[in-house]
C-alpha positions as CSV (number, residue, x, y, z in Angstrom):
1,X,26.2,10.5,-25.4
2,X,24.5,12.3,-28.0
3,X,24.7,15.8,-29.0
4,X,21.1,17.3,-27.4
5,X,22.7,15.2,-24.0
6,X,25.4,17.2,-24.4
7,X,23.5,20.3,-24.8
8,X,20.9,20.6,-22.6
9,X,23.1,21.1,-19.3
10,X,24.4,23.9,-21.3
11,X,21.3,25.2,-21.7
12,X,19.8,24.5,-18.2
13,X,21.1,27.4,-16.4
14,X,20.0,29.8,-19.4
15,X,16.4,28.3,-19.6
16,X,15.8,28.6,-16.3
17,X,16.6,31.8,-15.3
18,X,13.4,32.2,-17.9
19,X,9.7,32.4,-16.7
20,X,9.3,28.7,-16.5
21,X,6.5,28.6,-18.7
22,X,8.6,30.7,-21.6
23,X,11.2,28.0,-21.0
24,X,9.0,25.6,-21.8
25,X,7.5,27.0,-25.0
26,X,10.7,28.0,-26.6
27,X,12.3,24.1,-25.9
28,X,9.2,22.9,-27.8
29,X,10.0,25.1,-30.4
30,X,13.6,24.2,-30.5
31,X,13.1,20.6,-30.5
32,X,11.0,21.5,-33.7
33,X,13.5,22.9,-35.8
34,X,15.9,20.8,-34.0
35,X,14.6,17.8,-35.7
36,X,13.0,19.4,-39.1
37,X,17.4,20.0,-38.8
38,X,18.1,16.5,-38.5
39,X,20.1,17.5,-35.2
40,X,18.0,15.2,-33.4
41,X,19.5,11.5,-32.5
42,X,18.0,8.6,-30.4
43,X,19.0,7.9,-26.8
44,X,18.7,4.7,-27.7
45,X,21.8,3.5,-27.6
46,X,21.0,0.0,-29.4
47,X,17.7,-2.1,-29.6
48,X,15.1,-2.3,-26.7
49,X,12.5,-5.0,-26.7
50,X,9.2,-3.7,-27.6
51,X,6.9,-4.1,-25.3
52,X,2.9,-4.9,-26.8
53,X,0.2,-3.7,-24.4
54,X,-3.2,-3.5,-25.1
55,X,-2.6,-4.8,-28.4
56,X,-0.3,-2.2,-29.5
57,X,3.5,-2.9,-29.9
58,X,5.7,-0.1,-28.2
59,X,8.8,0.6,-29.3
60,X,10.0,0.9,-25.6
61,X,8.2,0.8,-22.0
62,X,9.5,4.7,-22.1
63,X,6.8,7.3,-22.6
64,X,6.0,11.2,-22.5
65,X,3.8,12.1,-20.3
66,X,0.9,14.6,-21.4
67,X,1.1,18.4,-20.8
68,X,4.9,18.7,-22.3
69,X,3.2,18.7,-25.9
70,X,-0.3,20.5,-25.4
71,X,-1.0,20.8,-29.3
72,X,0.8,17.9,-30.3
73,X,3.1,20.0,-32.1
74,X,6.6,18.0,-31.8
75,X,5.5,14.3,-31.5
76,X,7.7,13.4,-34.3
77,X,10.5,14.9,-32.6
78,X,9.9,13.5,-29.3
79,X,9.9,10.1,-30.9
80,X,13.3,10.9,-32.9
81,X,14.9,11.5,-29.2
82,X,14.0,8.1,-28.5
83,X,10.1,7.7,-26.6
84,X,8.6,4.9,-27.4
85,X,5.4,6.6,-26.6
86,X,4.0,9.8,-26.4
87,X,1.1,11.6,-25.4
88,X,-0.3,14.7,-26.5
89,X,-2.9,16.8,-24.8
90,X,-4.6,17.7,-22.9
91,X,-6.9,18.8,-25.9
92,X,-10.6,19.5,-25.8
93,X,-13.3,20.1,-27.7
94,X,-13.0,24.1,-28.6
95,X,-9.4,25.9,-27.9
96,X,-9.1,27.5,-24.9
97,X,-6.3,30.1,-23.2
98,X,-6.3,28.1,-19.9
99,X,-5.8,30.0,-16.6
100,X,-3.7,33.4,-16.0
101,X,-0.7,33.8,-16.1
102,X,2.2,32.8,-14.3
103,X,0.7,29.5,-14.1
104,X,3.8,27.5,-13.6
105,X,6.5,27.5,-11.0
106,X,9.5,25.5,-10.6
107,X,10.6,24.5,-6.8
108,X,14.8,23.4,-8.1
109,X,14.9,22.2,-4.5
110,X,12.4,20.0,-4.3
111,X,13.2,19.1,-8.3
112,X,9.2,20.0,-8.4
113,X,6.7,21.6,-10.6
114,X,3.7,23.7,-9.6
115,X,1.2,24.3,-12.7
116,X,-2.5,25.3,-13.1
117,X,-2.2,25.4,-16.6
118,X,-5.6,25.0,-17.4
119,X,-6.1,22.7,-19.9
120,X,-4.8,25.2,-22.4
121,X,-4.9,24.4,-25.9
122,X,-5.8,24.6,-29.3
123,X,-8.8,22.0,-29.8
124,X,-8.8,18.9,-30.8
125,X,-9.2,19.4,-34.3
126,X,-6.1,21.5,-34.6
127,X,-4.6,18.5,-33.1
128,X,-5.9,16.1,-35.2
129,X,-5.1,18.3,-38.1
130,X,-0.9,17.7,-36.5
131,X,-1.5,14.1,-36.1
132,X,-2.7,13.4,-39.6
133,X,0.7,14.6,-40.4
134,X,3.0,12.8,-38.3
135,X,5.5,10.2,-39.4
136,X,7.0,8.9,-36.0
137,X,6.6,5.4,-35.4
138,X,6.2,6.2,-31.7
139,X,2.9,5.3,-30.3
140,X,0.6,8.3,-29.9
141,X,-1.7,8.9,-27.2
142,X,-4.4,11.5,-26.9
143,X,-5.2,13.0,-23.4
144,X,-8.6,14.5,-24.0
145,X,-11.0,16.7,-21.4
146,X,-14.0,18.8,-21.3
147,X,-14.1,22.8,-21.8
148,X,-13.5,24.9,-18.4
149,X,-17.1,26.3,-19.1
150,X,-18.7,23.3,-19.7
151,X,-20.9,21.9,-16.8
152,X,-20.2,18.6,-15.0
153,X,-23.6,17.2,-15.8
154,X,-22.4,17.7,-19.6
155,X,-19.2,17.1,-19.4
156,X,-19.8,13.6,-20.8
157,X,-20.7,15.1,-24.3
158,X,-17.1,16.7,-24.1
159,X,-15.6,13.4,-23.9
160,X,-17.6,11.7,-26.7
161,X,-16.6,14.7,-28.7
162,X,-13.1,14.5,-28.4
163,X,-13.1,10.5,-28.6
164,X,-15.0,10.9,-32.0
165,X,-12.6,13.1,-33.4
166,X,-9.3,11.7,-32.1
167,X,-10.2,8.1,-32.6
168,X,-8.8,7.1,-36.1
169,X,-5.3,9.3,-35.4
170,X,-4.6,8.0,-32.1
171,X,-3.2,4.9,-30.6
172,X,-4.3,5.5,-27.7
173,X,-7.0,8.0,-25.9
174,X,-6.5,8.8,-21.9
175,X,-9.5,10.2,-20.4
176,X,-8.2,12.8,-18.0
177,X,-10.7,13.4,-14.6
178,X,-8.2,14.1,-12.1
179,X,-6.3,17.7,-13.5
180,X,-6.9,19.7,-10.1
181,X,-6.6,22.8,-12.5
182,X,-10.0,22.6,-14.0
183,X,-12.9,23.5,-11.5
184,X,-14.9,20.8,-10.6
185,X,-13.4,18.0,-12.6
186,X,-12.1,15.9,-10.1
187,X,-15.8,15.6,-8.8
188,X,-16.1,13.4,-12.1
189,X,-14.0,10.8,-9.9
190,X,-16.8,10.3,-7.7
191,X,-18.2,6.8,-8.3
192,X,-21.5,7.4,-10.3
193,X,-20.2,10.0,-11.8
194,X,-17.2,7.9,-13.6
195,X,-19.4,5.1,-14.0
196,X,-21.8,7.1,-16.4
197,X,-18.8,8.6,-17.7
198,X,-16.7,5.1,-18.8
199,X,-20.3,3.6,-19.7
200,X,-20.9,6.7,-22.2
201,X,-17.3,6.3,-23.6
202,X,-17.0,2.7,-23.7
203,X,-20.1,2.2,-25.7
204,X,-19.5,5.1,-28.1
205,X,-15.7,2.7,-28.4
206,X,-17.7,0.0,-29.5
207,X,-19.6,2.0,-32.2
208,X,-16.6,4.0,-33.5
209,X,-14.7,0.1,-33.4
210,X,-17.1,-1.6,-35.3
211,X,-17.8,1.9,-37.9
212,X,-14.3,1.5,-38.7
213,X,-12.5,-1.4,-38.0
214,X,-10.0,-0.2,-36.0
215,X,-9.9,-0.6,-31.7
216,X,-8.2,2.4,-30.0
217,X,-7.8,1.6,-26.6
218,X,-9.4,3.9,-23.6
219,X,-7.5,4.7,-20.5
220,X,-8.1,6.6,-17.6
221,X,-5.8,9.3,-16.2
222,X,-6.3,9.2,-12.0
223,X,-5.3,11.7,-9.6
224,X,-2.9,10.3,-6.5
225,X,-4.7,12.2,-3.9
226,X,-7.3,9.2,-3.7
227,X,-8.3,7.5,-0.5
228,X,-8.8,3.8,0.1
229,X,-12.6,3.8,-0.5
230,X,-12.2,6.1,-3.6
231,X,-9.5,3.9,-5.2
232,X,-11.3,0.5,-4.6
233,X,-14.6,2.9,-6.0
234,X,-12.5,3.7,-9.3
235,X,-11.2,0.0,-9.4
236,X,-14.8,-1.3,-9.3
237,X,-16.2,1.1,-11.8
238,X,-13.0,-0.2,-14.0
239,X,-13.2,-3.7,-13.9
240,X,-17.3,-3.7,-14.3
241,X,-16.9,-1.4,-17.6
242,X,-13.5,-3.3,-18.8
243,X,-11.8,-0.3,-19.1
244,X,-8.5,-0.6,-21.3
245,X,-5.9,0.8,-19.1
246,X,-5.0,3.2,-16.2
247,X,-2.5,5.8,-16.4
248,X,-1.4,6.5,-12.5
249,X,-1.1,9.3,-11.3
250,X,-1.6,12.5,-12.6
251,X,-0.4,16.1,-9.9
252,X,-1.2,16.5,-6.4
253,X,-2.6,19.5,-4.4
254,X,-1.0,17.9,-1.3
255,X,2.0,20.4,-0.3
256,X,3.5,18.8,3.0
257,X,6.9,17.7,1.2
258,X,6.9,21.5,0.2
259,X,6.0,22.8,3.1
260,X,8.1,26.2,3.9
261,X,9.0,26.6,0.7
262,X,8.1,29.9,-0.9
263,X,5.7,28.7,-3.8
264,X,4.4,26.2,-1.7
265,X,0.8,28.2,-1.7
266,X,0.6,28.7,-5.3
267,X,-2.4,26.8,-6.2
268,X,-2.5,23.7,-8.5
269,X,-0.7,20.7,-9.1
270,X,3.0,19.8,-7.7
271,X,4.4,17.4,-10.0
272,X,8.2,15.6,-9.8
273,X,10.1,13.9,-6.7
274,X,7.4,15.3,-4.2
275,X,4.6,12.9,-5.7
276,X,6.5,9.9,-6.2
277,X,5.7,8.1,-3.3
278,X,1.9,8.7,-2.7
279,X,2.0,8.2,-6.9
280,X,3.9,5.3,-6.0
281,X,1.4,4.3,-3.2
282,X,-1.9,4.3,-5.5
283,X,-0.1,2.6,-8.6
284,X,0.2,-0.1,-6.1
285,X,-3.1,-0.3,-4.7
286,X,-4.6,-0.4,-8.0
287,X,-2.7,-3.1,-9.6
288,X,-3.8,-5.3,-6.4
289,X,-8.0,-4.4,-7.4
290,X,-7.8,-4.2,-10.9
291,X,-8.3,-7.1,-13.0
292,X,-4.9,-8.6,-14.3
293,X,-5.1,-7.8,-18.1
294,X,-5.8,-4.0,-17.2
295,X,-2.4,-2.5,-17.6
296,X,-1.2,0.5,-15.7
297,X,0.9,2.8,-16.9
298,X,3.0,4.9,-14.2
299,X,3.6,8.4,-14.0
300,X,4.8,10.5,-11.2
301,X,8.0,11.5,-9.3
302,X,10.1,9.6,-12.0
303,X,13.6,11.7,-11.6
304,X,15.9,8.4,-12.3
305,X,16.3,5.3,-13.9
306,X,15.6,3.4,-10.8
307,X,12.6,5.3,-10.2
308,X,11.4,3.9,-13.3
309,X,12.0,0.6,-12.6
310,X,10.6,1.1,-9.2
311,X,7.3,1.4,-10.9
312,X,7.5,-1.2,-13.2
313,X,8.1,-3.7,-10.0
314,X,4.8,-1.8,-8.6
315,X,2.9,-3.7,-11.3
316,X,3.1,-0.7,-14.1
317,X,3.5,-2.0,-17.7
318,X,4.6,1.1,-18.9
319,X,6.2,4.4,-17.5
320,X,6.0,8.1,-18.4
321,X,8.5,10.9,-17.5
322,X,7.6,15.2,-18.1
323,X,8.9,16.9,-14.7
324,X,12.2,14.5,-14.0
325,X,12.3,15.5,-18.0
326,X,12.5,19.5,-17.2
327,X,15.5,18.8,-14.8
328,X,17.3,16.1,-16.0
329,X,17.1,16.3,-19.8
330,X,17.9,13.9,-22.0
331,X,19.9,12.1,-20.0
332,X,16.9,10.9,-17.7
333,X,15.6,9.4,-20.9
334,X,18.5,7.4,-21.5
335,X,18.6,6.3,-18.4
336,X,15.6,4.9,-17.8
337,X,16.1,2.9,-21.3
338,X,18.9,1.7,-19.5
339,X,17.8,0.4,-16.4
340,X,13.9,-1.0,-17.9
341,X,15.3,-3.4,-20.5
């Protein structure tokens, strides 16, 4: 067990008698200076089998998901605790404060998350600026979006201007339509509205590929709280525009496992145990429509190591933890090492 394992249950009780969202800037900030201290040690307990997924070679099927590090201020740290992925975000084109505050609400019995963040962040320059910088040799992914004032029917130029500027310093860039915490953005779900979307993006991929050589995949981030006819819409729009990848699922605004619980009104997106089986449910159903090389990469309600392995079985070739992260620490990470070689 390392010494930040050892730690963080120490910590727990401390950070989270904080206003959650304080709690989460300072550990940011202290896995910083944590690792610019060399205090920082791998969970990886001895070599994983890398994993190579649309074309790029991952370190381990263990990822971050986006939202933990907005700015991408600490991806070098993350990948010193032993992701073999992480993703930053989300970032879009000018900075932005995001919604009012509080904005995010733990539910410790339901090992939930309630946030309507709002896309807060500092562009994508500034991140780009960060990434330039970094010296991990975790995979990097950029979650990218569109403004909170910018219209739906321009909301396309967002994209184009974030994949532009993100493209050389990122491994990867997820396309994020399905945050419930930005008005009117899951509406870009809707079938013609993705397809003009992925067409836009996928053929501004193909310029930027052949400008400079280098292919950085495209995925799409989905939301779980998809019907049958929206999921086989998506899946159609994907497989006819050969879309890179799927990253399922992003937060719900379903609140029936919360039901009774105190927060359980607070508007936006419930994250951890609570989404894991509808996440679960549409990971699924995607890997049965979309075409077989599409990889998935699954996100949602991961709190354990089986969970993890759960959603590899699903039909995910990668998985991503950030809630099961806030309650279990470090230890979740290993875990999941341990039970997805």
């Amino acid at each position: 067990m390392t010494l930040i394992e050892k730690f963080y249950p120490v910590m727990k009780p401390w950070l989270f008698r904080l206003d959650a969202e304080k709690a989460h800037t300072l550990t940011v900030k202290l896995m910083i200076v944590a690792h610019r201290l060399g205090m920082l040690q791998s969970v990886v307990s001895k070599p994983r089998q890398p994993r190579t997924v649309m074309g790029l070679t991952f370190p381990n099927v263990l990822g971050l998901g986006a939202g933990m590090d907005k700015s991408a201020s600490a991806v070098d740290a993350w990948g010193a605790l032993g992701f073999g992925f992480v993703e930053v975000g989300t970032l879009t084109p000018r900075p932005q404060p995001g919604n009012p505050q509080p904005r995010l609400f733990r539910l410790p019995e339901h090992e939930a998350l309630i946030n309507r963040m709002g896309f807060n962040n500092p562009g994508i320059h500034s991140a780009v600026e960060k990434l330039q910088r970094r010296r991990t040799k975790s995979i990097v992914g950029v979650n990218i979006g569109k403004n909170f004032d910018t219209p739906n029917e321009k909301a396309v130029d967002d994209y184009l201007a974030c994949l532009k500027a993100a493209y050389l310093v990122a491994d990867y860039i997820a396309v994020n339509i399905s945050s419930p915490n930005t008005k009117g953005l899951r509406d870009l779900q809707a079938e013609d509205a993705v397809r003009q979307l992925i067409s836009a993006l996928k053929n501004e991929q193909a310029a930027l590929k052949k400008e400079h050589g280098k292919s950085t995949p495209l995925l799409v981030k989905i939301a779980p709280d998809l019907n049958d006819m929206q999921i086989e819409a998506l899946a159609r729009v994907f497989n006819e525009q050969s879309i890179d990848g799927v990253i399922a699922t992003n937060t719900t605004i379903d609140r029936e496992a919360v039901a009774g619980h105190a927060l359980a009104r607070e508007t936006g997106g419930l994250s951890g145990a609570p989404v894991r089986e509808r996440s679960n449910l549409v990971l699924q159903a995607f890997r049965m429509l979309l075409k077989d090389a599409t990889p998935i990469i699954g996100v949602g309600g991961i709190m354990d190591g089986a969970g993890a392995a759960e959603k590899l079985k699903l039909g995910a070739s990668l998985v991503q933890i950030y809630s099961g992260l806030v309650y279990r620490g470090p230890a979740l990470a290993r875990e999941v090492l341990e039970q997805t070689i």
